[in-house]
C-alpha positions in Angstrom: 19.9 -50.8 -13.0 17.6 -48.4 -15.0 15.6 -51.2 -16.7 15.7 -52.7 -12.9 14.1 -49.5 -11.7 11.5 -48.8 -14.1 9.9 -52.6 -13.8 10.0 -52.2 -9.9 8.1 -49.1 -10.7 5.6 -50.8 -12.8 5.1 -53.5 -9.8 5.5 -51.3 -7.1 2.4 -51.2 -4.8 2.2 -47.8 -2.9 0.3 -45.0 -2.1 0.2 -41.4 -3.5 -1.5 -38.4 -2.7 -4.1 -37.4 -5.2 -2.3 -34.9 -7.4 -3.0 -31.2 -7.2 -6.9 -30.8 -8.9 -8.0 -28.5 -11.3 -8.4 -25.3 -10.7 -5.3 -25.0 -7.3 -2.8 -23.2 -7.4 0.5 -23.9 -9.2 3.7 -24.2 -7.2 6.3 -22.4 -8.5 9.4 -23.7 -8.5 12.9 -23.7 -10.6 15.2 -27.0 -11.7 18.3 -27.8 -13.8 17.4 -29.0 -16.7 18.6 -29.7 -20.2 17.4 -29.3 -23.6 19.2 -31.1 -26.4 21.5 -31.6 -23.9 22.5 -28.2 -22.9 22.3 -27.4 -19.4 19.4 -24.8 -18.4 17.7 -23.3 -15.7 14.0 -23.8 -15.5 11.8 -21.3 -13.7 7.4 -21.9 -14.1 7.0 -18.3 -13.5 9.4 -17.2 -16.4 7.9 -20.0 -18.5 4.2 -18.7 -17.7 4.8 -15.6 -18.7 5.1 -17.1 -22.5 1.9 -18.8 -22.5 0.4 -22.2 -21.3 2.9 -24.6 -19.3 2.3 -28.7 -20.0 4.5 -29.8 -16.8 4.8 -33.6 -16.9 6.3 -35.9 -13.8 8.0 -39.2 -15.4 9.6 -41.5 -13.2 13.2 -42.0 -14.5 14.7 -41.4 -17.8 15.5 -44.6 -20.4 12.6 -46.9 -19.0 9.8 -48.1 -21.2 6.9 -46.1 -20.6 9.3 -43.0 -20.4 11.0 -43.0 -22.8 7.5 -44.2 -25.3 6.3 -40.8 -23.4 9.0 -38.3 -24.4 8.7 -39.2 -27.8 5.2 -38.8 -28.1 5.4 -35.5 -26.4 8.4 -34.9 -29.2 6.4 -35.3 -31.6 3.3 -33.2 -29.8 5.6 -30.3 -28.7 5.6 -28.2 -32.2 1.4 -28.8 -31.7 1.8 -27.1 -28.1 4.3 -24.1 -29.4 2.1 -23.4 -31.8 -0.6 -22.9 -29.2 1.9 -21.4 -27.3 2.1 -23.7 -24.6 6.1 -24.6 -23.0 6.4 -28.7 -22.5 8.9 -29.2 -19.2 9.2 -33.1 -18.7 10.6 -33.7 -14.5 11.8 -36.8 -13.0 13.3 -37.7 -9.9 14.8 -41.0 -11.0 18.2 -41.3 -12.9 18.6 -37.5 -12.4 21.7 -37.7 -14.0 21.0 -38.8 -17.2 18.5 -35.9 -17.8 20.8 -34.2 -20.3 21.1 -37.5 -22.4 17.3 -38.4 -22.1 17.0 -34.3 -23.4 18.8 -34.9 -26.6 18.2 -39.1 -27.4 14.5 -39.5 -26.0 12.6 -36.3 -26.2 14.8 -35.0 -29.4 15.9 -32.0 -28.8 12.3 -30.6 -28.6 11.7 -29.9 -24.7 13.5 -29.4 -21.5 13.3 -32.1 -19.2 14.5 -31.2 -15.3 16.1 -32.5 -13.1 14.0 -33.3 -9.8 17.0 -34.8 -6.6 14.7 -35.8 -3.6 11.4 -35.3 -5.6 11.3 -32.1 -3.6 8.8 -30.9 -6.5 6.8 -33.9 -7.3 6.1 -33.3 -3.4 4.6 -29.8 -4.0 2.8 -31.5 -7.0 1.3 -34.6 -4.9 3.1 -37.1 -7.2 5.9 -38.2 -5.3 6.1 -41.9 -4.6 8.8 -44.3 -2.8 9.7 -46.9 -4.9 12.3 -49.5 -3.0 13.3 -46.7 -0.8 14.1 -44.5 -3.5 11.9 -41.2 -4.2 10.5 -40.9 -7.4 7.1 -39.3 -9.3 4.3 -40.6 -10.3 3.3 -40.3 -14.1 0.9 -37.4 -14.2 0.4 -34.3 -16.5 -0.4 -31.2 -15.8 -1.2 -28.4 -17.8 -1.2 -24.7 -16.4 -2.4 -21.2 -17.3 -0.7 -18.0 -17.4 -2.1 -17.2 -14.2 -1.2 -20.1 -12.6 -4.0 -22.1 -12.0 -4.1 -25.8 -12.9 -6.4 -26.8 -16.2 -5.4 -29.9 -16.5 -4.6 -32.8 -13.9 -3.9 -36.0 -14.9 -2.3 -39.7 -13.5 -1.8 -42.9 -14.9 1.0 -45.3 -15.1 0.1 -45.8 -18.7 1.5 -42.9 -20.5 -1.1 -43.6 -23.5 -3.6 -40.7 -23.0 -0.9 -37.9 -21.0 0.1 -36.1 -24.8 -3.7 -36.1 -26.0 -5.0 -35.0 -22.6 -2.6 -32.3 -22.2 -2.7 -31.6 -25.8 -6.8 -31.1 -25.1 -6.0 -28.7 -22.3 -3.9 -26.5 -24.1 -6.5 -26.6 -27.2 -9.2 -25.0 -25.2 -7.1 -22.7 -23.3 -6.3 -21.6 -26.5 -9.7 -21.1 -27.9 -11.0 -19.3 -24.8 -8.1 -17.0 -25.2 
């Protein structure tokens, strides 16, 4: 069913909004998540006050692209602490298996949330139906401290999210 999912994703037609553009606002929000497969709460204003946030929407956990995605941001994320910068992977789809994906997929190196209804990927502009089902759309975003957006990205292909993000976070840094 998961496999089943994630190709209807890739062959879905629909619409999105445009995500939320550089320079808006953030909206905050807080999820259940898990991180190596511990439950946890997530909060983007706690997680802003640490430093940089690179919030990236998936569309379910265990399919192709996402999984190929978590463990390139896996092997990114000790780049973005070291800039300071929290990775927070969300999905709507498969929202149960976020505590497996956590400790399998992204390796016990980020928190990935939990996203029922795609009530956040709504605030975000990236939710999609997908055979009646809401989901996100693949985009990265990477947010300052202050809560302004600095990086805004979609694409189904998750090839350039890590670098792109990993970009943002870079010259943050530099300015900073």
């Amino acid at each position: 069913m998961v496999a089943g999912v994630g190709m209807a994703f890739a062959a879905a037609s629909f619409t999105a909004q445009a995500a939320l553009p550089v320079g808006a606002a953030a909206p905050q929000f807080q999820l259940h998540a898990a991180l190596g497969g511990k439950p946890l709460d997530f909060s983007l204003q706690q997680a802003l006050k640490k430093g940089p946030v690179v919030l990236y929407f998936f569309p379910a956990a265990f399919t192709a692209g996402c999984t190929l995605e978590a463990h390139e941001f896996a092997e990114a994320t000790d780049k973005f602490t070291q800039l300071g910068a929290t990775v927070i992977g969300v999905t709507a789809g498969n929202t149960d298996q976020i505590s497996q994906f956590s400790k399998v997929e992204c390796r016990d190196k980020f928190a990935v949330a939990a996203d029922p209804g795609a009530k956040v990927a709504a605030q975000y502009h990236t939710a999609v139906q997908v055979q009646g089902k809401a989901m996100s759309e693949r985009t990265s975003y990477v947010i300052a401290p202050d809560g302004k957006i600095l990086l805004s990205y979609t694409d189904r292909n998750p090839d350039q999210h890590i670098q792109k993000a990993l970009d943002a976070v870079k010259k943050y840094h530099a300015a900073h």
